[in-house]
C-alpha positions in Angstrom: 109.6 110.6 140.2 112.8 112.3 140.7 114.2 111.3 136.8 116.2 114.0 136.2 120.1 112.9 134.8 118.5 109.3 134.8 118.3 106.8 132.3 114.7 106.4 130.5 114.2 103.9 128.2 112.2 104.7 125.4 110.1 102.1 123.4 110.2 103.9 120.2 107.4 102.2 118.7 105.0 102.6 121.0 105.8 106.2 122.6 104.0 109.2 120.8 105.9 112.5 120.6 103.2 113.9 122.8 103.7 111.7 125.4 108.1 111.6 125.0 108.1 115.8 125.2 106.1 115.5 128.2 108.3 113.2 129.8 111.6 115.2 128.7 109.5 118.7 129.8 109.9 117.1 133.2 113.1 115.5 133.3 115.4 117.9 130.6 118.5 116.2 132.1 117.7 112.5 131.4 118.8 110.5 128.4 116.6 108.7 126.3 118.1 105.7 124.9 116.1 103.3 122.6 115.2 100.4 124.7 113.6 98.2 121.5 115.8 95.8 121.7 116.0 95.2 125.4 111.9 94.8 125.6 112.0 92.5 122.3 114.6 90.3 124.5 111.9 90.2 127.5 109.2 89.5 124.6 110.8 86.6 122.5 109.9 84.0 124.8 106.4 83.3 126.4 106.2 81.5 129.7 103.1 79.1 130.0 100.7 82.1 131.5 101.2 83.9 128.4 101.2 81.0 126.1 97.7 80.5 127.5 96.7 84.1 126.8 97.3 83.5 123.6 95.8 80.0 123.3 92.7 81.6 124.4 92.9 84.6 121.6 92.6 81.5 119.3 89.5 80.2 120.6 87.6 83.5 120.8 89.2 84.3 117.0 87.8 81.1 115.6 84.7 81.2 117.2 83.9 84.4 116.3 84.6 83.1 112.7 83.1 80.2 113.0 79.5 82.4 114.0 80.1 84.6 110.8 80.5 81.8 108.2 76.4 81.0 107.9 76.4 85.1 107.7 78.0 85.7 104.4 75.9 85.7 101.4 76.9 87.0 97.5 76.0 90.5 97.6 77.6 91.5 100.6 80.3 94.2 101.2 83.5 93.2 102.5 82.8 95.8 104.7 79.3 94.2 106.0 81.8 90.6 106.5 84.2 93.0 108.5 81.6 94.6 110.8 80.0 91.2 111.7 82.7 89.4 112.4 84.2 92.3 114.5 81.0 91.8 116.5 81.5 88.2 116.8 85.0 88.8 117.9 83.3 91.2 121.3 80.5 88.7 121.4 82.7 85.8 122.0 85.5 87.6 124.2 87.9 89.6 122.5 89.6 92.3 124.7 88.1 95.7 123.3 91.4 96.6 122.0 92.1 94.0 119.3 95.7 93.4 117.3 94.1 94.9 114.0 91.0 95.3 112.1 90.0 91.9 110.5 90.8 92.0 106.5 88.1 90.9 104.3 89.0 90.8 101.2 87.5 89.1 98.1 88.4 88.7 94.8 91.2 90.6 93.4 91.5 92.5 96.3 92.3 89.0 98.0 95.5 89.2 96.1 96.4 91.9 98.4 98.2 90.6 101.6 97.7 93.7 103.5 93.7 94.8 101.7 91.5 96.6 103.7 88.0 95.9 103.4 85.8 97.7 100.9 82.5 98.1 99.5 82.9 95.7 96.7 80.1 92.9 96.6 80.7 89.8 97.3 80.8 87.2 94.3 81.4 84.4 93.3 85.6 83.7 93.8 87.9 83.2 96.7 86.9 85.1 99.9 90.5 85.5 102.0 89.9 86.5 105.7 92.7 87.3 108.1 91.5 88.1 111.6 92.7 87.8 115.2 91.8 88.4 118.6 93.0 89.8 122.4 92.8 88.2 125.1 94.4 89.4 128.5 97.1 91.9 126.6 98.0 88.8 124.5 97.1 88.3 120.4 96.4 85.7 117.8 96.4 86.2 114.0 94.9 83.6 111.7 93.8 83.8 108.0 92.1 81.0 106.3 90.7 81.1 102.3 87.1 80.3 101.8 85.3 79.9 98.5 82.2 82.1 97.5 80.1 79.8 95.4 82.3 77.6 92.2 85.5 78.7 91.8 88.3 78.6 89.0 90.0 75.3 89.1 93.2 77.1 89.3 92.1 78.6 92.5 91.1 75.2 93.8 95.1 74.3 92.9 96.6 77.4 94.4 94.7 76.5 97.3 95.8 73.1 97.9 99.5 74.1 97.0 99.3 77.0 100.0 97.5 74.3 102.6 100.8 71.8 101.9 103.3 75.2 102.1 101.5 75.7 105.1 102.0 72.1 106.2 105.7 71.9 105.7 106.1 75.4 107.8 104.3 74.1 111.0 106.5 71.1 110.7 109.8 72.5 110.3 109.7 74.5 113.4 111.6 73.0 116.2 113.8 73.9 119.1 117.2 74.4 117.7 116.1 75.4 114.1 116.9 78.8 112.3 113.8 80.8 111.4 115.0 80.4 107.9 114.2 77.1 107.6 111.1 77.5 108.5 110.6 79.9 105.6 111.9 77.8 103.6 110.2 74.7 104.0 106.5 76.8 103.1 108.2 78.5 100.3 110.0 75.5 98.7 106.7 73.8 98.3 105.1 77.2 96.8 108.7 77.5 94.4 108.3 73.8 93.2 104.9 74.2 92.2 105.6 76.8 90.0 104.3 80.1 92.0 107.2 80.9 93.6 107.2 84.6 92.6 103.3 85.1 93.8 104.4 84.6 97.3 105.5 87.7 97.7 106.2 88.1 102.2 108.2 86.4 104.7 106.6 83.2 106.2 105.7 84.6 109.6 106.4 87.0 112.4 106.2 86.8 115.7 103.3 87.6 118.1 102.9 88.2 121.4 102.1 91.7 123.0 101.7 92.8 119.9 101.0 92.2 116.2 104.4 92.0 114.9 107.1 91.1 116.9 110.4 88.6 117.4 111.3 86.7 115.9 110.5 86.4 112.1 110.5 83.6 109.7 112.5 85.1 106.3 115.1 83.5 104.7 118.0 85.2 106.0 117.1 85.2 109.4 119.4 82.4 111.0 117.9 83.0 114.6 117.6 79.7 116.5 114.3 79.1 117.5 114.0 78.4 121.5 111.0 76.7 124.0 108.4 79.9 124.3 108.9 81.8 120.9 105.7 82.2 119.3 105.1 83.1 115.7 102.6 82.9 113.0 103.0 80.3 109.4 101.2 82.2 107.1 102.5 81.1 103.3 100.5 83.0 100.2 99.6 82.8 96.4 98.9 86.2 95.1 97.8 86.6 91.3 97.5 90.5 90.3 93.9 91.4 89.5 92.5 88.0 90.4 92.7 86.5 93.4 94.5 85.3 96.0 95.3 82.6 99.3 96.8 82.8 102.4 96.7 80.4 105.2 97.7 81.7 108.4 98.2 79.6 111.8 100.1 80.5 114.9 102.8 78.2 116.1 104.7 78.2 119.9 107.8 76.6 120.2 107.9 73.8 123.0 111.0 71.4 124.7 110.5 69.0 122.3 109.2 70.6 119.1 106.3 72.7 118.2 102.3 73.5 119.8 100.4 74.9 116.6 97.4 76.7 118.5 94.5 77.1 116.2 93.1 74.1 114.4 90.4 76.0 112.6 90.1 73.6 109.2 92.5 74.4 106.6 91.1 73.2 103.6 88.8 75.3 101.4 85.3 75.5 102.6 82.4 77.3 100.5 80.1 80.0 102.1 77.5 82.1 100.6 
């Protein structure tokens, strides 16, 4: 390819070392400069093609839920909820390469935001599922809370508090609006209930290409959001050893304010 003395840009994040020594094996002369930044630029703002893509990763994501709910029983592993709702995800149309593994997690794991499933049994508490799927090189990342037989009332509360954070997130993003806002909006609701400190992450990131991406809802990001950025609401209650919610959507800016894509129910549904 003749690169020799060229410029290469180098996506640093995505590049392994393998693949960057064979590249500067065959072109010692080049420079490599971190071209991050430059892609994220590209990235940040989805044309209607790839807004579809994405619209569609919904669909097949919720669906493929949707055919695991009558699946889950007390007594299963997370595990066992993991492995058939990964099937569901092929089943229903999920490019082979999904964002990331699905994260069942029940119980106090669910007070984990980033759990990986285990072999713990099912039983009777909050079940917290966050799951996405491909579609086309394009990604979608939901999490919604179910309830495995009676729950604690308090559960029921946190639950209810998270839905309305999540409410107030979807509806403060607009064109013309600084992430921040956004984040605050979900985690004003959370702070006035008197959890504040168990939501414990930013509000969102962005998705696209990939999992995580520009731009991101935290409250000192005063980015102005803009027609095609695409991101996720995803407000949590975490309580240490017991359990914990999440409810996850993803969100695309449009002209005139804001096109949340999945619609999968948000209020808390019992399974098992």
């Amino acid at each position: 390819l003749d690169l020799d003395g060229k410029r290469i840009g180098v996506e640093s994040r995505q590049l392994r070392l393998l693949e960057f020594n064979y590249v500067k094996n065959a072109a010692p002369e080049a420079d490599f400069p971190d071209a991050g930044d430059a892609l994220s630029q590209l990235r940040l703002r989805k044309d209607r093609t790839e807004v579809e893509a994405m619209r569609r990763a919904v669909q097949i994501a919720q669906s493929a839920l949707e055919a695991t709910i009558p699946l889950i029983k007390i007594g299963m592993s997370e595990k066992e909820v993991a492995a058939e709702l990964m099937m569901q995800l092929f089943k229903h149309g999920s490019d082979p390469e999904m964002p990331f593994s699905p994260i069942v997690s029940a119980g106090p794991n669910s007070a984990n935001p980033h759990a990986s499933p285990s072999d713990r049994k099912l039983q009777a508490g909050d079940l917290l599922v966050d799951w996405g799927a491909a579609r086309d090189g394009y990604i979608s990342d939901l999490t919604r809370t179910f309830a495995v037989g009676e729950v604690d009332a308090e559960y029921e509360k946190i639950h209810k508090i998270v839905q309305e954070a999540n409410a107030a997130g979807r509806a403060a993003a607009k064109p013309g609006v600084p992430c921040a806002n956004v984040d605050k909006a979900a985690r004003d609701v959370i702070e006035q209930s008197g959890y504040g400190k168990y939501f414990t992450h930013r509000t969102g990131h962005g998705i696209g290409m990939e999992g995580h991406e520009d731009p991101y809802m935290r409250g000192d990001n005063l980015q102005l959001l803009e027609p095609g950025m695409a991101f996720t609401v995803e407000p949590g209650i975490y309580l240490a050893g017991r359990n914990g919610v999440r409810i996850e959507d993803n969100v695309v800016i449009t002209e005139s304010g804001a096109d949340v894509l999945s619609d999968m129910p948000r209020e808390m549904r019992r399974v098992g």
